[in-house]
C-alpha positions in Angstrom: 112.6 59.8 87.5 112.8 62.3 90.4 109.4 64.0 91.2 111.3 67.3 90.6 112.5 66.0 87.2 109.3 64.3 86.2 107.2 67.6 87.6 109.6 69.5 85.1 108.9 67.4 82.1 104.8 67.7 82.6 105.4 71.4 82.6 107.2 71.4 80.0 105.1 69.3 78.2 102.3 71.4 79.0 104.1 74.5 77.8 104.4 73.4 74.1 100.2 72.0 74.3 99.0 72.9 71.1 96.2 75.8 71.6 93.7 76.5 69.2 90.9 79.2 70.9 88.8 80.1 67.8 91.6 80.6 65.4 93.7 82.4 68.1 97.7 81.6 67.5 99.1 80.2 70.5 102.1 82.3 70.2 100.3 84.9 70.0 97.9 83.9 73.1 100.8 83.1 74.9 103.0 86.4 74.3 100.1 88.5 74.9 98.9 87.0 78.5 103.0 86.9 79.8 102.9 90.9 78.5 99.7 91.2 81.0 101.4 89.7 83.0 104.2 91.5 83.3 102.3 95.6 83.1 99.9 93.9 86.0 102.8 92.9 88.1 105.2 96.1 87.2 101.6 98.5 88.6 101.3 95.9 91.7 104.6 96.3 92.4 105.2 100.5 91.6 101.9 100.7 94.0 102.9 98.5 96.7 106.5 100.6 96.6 104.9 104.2 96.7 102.8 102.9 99.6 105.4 101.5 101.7 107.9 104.7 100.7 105.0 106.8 102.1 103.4 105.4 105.1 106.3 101.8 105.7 104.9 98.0 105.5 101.5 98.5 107.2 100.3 100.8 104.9 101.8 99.0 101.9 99.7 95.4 103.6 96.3 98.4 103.9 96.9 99.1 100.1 97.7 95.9 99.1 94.4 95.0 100.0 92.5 97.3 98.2 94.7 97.8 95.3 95.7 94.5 94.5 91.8 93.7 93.1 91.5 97.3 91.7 94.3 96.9 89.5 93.5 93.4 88.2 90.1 94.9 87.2 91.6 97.6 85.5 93.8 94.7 83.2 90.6 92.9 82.8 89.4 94.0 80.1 89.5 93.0 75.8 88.2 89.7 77.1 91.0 89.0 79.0 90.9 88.8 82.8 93.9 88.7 85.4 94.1 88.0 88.9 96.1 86.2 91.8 96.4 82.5 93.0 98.5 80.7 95.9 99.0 77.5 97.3 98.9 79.2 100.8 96.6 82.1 100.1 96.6 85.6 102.1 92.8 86.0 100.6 90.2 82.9 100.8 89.1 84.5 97.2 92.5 83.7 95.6 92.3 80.1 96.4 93.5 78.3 93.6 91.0 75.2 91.8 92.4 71.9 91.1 94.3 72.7 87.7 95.8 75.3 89.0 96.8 73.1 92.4 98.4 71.0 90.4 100.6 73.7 88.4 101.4 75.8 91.0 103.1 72.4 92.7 104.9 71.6 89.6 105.9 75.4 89.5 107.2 75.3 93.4 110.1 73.0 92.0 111.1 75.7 89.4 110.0 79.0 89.7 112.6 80.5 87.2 113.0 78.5 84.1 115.6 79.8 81.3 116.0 83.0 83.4 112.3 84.2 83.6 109.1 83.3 85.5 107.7 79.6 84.8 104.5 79.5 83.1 101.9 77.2 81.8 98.9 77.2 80.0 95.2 75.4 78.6 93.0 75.6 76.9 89.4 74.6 78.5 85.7 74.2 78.3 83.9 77.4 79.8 80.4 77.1 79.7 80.6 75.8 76.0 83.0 77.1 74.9 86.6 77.6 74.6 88.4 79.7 76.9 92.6 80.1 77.6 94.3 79.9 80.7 97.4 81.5 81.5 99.6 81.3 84.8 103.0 82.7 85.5 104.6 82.3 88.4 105.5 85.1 91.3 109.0 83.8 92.7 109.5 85.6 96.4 112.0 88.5 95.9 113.7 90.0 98.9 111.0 92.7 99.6 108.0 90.2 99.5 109.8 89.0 102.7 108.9 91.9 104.9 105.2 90.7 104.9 105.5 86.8 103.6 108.6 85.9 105.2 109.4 84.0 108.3 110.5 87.1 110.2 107.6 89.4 109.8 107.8 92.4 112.5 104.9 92.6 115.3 103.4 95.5 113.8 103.6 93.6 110.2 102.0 90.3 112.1 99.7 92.8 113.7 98.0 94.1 110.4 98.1 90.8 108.6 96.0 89.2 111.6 93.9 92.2 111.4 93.2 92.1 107.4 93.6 88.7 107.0 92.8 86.6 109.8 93.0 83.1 107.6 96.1 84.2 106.6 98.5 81.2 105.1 100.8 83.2 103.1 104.2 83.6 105.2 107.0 81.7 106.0 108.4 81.8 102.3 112.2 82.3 101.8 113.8 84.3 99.1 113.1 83.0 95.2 110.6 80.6 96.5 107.3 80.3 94.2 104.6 83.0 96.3 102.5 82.1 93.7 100.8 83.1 89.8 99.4 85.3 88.1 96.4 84.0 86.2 95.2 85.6 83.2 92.3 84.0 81.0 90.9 84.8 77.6 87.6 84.6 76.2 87.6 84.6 72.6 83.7 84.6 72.5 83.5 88.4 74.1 85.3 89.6 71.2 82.7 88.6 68.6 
């Protein structure tokens, strides 16, 4: 078995684990964090796009920057949380840990599966006690590739080195994975 074949059948196997996080429905779990998901990425995306449309790609990197955390913690709430990972990171604080490693390499294979955005998901131990995780992956669409493609502009290169001088996250071509959103839920909040 090919390791693109045999990294497809672990996420698919993944995809139909069982969840049980204190009575929640996986379904349920699962249709609820890809709908985060997808209003956390469709605000990302409408801000980045005013920004750009306003002041071109170095203000839209400036924004990014701020906006990017600010909207994650404004869908964080309800006991859910959502944010950012990448195997080659534009911020340290994104850096994915070892499950997620391992799913965002299975992911590069596949980002699009059945015509959306591949996705996995766990449930885990958190500090006793059960807790879901969620990841979806971010395929590179053609205007990610002003600021992570492999022909950024000097004055694109210029603000990424200034506002991101451990930068890793260029270099990608068009539909490769970029990376995942992460979204988590914490049953225990709710009660």
């Amino acid at each position: 078995m090919t390791l693109r074949k045999s990294g497809l059948a672990v996420l698919v196997g993944l995809s139909v684990l069982a969840v049980d996080v204190a009575g929640g429905d996986e379904a349920e779990l699962v249709a609820e964090a890809r709908s985060r998901a997808s209003a956390f990425g469709a605000d990302l995306q409408a801000t980045l796009k005013s920004a750009i449309q306003a002041g071109g790609l170095t203000q839209g990197i400036e924004v990014c920057k701020s906006a990017a955390p600010a909207l994650a913690d404004q869908h964080s709430v309800e006991s859910w949380s959502i944010g950012r990972t990448a195997l080659r990171v534009r911020n340290p604080g994104n850096a994915p840990d070892a499950w997620q490693t391992e799913q965002l390499k299975m992911m590069s294979a596949a980002p699009i599966q059945d015509g959306r955005p591949a996705s996995v998901w766990r449930t885990r131990d958190h500090e006793g006690q059960p807790m879901f995780e969620y990841m979806q992956a971010i395929p590179t669409g053609e205007v990610c590739l002003k600021c992570h493609g492999d022909n950024v502009s000097e004055g694109v290169q210029q603000t990424l080195t200034e506002l991101y001088p451990d930068d890793q996250a260029t270099g990608f071509g068009l539909g490769d994975l970029r990376g995942a959103f992460v979204i988590r839920y914490w049953p225990v909040a709710d009660q």
